[in-house]
Wavefront OBJ file of the C-alpha trace (Angstrom):
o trace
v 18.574 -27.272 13.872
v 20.037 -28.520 17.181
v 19.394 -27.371 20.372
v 20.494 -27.969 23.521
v 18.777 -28.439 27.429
v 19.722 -25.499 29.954
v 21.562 -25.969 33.284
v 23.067 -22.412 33.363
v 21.421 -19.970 34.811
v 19.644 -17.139 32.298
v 22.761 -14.241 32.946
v 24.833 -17.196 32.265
v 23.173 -17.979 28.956
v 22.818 -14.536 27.668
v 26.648 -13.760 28.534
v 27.608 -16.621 25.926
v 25.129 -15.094 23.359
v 22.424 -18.010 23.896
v 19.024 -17.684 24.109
v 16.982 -19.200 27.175
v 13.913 -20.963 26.007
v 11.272 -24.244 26.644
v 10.095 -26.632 24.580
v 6.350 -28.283 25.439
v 3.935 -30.169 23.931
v 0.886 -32.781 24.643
v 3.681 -35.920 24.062
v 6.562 -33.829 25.519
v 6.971 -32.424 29.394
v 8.426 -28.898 29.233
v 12.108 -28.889 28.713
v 14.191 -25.449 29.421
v 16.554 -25.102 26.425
v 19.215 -22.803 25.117
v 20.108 -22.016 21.447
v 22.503 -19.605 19.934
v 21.001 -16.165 19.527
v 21.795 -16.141 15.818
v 20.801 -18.904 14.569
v 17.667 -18.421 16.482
v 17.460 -14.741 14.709
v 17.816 -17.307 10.901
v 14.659 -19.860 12.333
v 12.774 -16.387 13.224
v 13.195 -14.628 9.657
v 12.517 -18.020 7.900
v 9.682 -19.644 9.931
v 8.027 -16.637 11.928
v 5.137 -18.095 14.226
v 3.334 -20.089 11.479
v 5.635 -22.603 10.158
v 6.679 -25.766 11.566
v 10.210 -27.104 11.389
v 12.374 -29.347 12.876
v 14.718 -29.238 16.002
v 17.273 -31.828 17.314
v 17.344 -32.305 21.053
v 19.869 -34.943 22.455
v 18.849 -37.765 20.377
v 15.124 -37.095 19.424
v 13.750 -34.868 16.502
v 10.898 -32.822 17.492
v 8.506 -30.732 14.886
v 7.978 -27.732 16.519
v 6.449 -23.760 15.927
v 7.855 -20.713 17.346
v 4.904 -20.711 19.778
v 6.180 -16.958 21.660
v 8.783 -14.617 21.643
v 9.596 -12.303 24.809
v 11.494 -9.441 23.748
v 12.892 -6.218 26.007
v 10.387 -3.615 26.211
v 12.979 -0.545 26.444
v 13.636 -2.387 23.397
v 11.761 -4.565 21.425
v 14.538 -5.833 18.892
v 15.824 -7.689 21.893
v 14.877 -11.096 22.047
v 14.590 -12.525 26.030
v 13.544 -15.303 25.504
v 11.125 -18.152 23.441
v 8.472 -20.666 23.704
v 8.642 -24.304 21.110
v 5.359 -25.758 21.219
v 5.810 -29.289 19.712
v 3.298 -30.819 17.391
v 2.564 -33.754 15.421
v 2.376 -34.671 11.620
v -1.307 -33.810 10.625
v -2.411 -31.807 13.384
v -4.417 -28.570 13.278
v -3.784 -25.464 14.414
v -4.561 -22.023 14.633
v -3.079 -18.584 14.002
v -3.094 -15.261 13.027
v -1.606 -14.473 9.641
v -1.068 -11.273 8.526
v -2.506 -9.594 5.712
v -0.235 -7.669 2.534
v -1.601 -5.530 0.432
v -0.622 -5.372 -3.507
v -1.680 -3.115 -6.377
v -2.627 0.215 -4.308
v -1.070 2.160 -7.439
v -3.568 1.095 -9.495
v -6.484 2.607 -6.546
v -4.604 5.642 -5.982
v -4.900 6.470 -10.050
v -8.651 6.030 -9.589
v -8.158 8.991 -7.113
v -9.048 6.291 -4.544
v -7.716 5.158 -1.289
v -7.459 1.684 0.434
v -8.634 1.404 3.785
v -7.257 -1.655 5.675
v -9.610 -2.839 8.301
v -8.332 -5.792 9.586
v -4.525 -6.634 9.241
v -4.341 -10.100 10.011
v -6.964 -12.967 10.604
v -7.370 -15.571 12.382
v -6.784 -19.118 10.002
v -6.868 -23.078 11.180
v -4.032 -25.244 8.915
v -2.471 -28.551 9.211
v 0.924 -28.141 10.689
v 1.998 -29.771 7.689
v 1.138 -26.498 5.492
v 2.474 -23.297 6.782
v 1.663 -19.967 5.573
v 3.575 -16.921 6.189
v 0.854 -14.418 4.644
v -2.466 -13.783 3.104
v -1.872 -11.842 -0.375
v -4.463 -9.540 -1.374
v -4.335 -7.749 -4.995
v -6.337 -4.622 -5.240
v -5.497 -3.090 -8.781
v -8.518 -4.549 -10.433
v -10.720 -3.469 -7.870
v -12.776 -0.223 -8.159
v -14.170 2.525 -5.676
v -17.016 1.858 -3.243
v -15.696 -1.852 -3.575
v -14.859 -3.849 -0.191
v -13.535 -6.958 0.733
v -14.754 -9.121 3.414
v -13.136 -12.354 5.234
v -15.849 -14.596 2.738
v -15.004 -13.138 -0.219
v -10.530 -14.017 1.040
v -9.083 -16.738 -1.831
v -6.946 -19.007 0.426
v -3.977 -21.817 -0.531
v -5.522 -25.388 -0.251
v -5.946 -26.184 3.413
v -6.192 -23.257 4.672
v -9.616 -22.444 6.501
v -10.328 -18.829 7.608
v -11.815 -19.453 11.225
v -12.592 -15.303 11.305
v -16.127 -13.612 10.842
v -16.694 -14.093 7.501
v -18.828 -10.430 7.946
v -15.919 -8.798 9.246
v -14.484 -5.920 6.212
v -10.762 -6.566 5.245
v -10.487 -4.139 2.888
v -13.149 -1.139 1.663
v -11.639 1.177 -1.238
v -12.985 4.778 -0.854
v -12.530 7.939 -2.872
v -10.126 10.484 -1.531
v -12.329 13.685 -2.001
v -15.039 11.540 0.598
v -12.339 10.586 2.997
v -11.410 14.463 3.069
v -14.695 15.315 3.665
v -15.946 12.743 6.247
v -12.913 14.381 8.087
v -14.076 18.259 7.634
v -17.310 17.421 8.602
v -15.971 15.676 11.867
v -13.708 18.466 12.718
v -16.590 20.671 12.147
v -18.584 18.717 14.204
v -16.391 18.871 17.370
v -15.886 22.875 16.639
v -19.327 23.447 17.468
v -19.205 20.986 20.672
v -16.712 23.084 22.075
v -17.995 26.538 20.863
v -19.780 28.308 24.292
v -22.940 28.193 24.179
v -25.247 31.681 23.894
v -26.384 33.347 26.830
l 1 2 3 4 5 6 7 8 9 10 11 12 13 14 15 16 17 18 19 20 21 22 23 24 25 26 27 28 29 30 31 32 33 34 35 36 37 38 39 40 41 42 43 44 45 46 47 48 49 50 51 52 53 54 55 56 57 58 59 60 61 62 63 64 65 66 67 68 69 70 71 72 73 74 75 76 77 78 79 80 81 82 83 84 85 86 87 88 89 90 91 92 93 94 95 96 97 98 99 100 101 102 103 104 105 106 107 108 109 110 111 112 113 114 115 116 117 118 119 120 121 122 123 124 125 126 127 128 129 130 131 132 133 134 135 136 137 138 139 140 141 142 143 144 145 146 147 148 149 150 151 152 153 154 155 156 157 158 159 160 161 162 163 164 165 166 167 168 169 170 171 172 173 174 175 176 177 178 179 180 181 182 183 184 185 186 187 188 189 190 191 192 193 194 195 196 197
């Protein structure tokens, strides 16, 4: 993907349907750059924030990450602008992946319910690996069962830098869920309730 420095100002940009960004990195000074929205939209859907790929700036490749995205906050589908951070074959980094969820049909004919604690954690990877999620199937699973960060199965190279205590996933039984909510509701009836003369 090619991308190009910026000399216009950011009005300018966005008028020709550009989007204003930088590109930095420990062998690279920052560099303000421009890129056309859309195809910036296409490296967004494919890469995210946790895959590396490569961008062509005047003469010199660079592998980079999506590092930040600005977007409006009247309205967040518009992008404002976007950080590059460049890196270099075999280096680590770290982010926060996202967590998806399969196989709740098989919980919800148990007359159970799964409780998501934590929807993303935080993972350490060579930039050479990429992930875009951590897949979690819970049809097997049973009530009362939980999942923690230790107990995660991750691709090769992938090192879960998280709590390993911290709960992911805990699978409860409706009719308790129902009633740990009576009994709170309860509970905050009689806190308000006047007290007796």
């Amino acid at each position: 993907m090619k991308i190009e420095k910026r000399t216009a100002n950011l009005q300018t940009v966005r008028k020709m349907k550009k989007l204003p960004g930088v590109i930095y990195g420990k062998s690279i000074s920052p560099v303000s750059i421009q890129i056309d929205e859309r195809d910036f939209r296409d490296l967004y859907k494919t890469y995210g924030k946790t895959k590396a790929f490569k961008v062509k700036l005047d003469k010199d490749t660079h592998q980079v990450f999506i590092k930040d995205v600005q977007a409006d906050i009247l309205n967040p589908k518009a992008i404002l602008s976007f950080d590059l951070l460049k890196v270099e074959h075999g280096n680590l980094i770290k982010n926060r992946v996202p967590i998806r969820v399969h196989g709740r049909e098989a919980i919800e004919k148990l007359n159970g319910i799964v409780q998501i604690t934590l929807d993303e954690i935080e993972v350490e990877y060579s930039v050479d690996s990429g992930i875009d999620a951590i897949d979690i199937d819970v049809s097997s699973m049973e009530i009362g069962q939980a999942i923690h960060v230790r107990d995660l199965v991750l691709p090769a190279g992938i090192k879960a830098i998280e709590d390993e205590n911290r709960l992911v996933i805990n699978v409860l039984e409706v009719k308790h869920v129902v009633e740990e909510e009576t009994e709170t509701e309860e509970e905050e009836e009689e806190s308000e309730a006047p007290a007796s003369e």
